[in-house]
N, C-alpha and C positions, 0 to 999 in steps of 0.2 A: 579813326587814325589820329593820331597826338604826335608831333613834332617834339623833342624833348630837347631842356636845355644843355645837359648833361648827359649826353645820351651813351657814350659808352656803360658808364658806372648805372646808367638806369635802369637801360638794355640786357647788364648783364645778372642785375638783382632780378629784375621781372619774369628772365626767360628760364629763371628755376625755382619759382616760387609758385607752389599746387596744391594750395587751402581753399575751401570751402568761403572764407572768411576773407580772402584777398583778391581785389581782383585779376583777372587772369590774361595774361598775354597770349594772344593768339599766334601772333609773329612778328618779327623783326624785319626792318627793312631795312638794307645799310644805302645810302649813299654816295657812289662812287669817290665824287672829286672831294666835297665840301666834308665828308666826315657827319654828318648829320644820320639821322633816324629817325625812322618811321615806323611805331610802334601800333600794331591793332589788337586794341584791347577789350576785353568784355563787355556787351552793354548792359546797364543797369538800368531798365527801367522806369523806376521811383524816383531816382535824380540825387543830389545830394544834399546832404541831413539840412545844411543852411536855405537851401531851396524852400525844403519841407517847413521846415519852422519859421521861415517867411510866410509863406501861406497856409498854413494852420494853426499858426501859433506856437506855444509852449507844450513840450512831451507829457502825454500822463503818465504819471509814474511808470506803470506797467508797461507799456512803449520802451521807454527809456533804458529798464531793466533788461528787456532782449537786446536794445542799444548795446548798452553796457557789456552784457555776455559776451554777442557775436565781436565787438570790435574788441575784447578779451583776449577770444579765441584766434582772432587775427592777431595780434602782438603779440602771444606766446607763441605764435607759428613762426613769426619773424625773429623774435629772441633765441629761439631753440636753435635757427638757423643761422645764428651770430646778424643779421638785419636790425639796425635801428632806422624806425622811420623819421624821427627828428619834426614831424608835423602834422601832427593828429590836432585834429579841428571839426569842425562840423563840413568844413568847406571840402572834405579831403576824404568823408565817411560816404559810401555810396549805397543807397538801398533799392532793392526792386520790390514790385508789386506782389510778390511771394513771400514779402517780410524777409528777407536775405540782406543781409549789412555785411559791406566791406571794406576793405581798409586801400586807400586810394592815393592815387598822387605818391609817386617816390622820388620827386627834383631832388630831394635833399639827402635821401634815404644813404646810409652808408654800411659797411659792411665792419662790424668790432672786430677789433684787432686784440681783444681781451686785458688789458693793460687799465682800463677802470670800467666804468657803469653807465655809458651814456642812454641807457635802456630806461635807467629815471628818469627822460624827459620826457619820453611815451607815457611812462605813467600820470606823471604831471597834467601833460597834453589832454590826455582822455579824461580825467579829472575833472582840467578846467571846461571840455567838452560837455560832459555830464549835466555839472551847473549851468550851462551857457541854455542850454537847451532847456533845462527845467524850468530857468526864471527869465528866458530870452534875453537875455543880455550876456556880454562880457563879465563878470565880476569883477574885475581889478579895475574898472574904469567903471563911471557913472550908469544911470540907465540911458540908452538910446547912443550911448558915443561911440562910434564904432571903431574897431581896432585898427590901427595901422600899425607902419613897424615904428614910426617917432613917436605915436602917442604909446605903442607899447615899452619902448625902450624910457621913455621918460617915466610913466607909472613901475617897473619894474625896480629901475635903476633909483629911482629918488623919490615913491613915498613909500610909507611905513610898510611893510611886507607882514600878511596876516599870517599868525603863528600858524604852522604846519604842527600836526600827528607824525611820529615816526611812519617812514614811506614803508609801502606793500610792494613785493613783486605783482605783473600780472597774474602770476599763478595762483599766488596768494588772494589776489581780488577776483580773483573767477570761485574759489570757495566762498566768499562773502555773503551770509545769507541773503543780499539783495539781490546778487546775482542766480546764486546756487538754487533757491527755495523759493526760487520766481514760480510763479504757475504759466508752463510753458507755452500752454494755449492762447490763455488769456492776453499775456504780454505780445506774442506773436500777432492776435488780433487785433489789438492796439496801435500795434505797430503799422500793420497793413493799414486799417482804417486811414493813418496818417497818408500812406504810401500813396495806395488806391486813388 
């Protein structure tokens, strides 16, 4: 059960969202006086990705690739449904021991209103995920420094910003031969191995 801080707008993303790839609200609990909620959600097993990569280290490639897919598959789920999650991180990616990756934590989640593209910060997000887990650190800060929001708002805001690729839709990086032409087994037992 998870106390939410936003719990209307949490509440109401959660209790209609039915992916594979996302985790699943079981039920809502309103209460009475104070306006709060009590949400019961899915358990995941494996824990999540930062857990994982605390005590295993760095993803093997292969691992990562089914990463990469399922939490894909979870943000084309949420785009299609107008869902931006606004906070994709390893701290936020949840796995069980069946190699199942899902897309977690909606404090921030909001619902497009169609008026621009806030759906590139998911991409972004899962990006800087990707890398985070492959070379266990943050990229945009040193090795070992860990993020917060001053140290991330100082490195974002005032130094040099490494040149980006024109950005991809999810849908577009779910065809990416890294994702698409994974060998499904292999990456899933990689994955598990990590889990496990």
């Amino acid at each position: 059960m998870q106390n939410s801080g936003r719990p209307t707008a949490k509440a109401d993303i959660l209790s209609r969202i039915a992916s594979l790839f996302v985790v699943r609200c079981h039920a809502v609990r309103w209460a009475s006086t104070a306006g709060d909620v009590a949400l019961l959600l899915e358990l995941e097993d494996g824990g999540l990705l930062d857990s994982i990569m605390s005590r295993h280290g760095v993803f093997p490639e292969a691992a990562m690739a089914e990463v990469a897919a399922q939490a894909l598959s979870g943000l084309a789920y949420l785009h299609a449904h107008r869902v931006v999650h606004l906070d994709v991180k390893p701290a936020n990616l949840l796995a069980s021991t069946d190699g199942n990756v899902k897309v977690a934590d909606f404090g921030i989640a909001k619902r497009t209103a169609g008026h621009y593209d806030p759906c590139i910060a998911d991409v972004w997000g899962l990006g800087v995920t990707v890398l985070e887990l492959l070379v266990g650190w943050y990229l945009l800060l040193p090795a070992g420094q860990k993020p917060s929001w001053v140290v991330l708002m100082c490195a974002i805001c005032f130094d040099e910003l490494p040149a980006l690729p024109e950005r991809a839709s999810v849908v577009e990086l779910l065809a990416h031969p890294f994702v698409a032409k994974r060998d499904v087994a292999v990456s899933r037992r990689a994955l598990w191995r990590l889990v496990a």
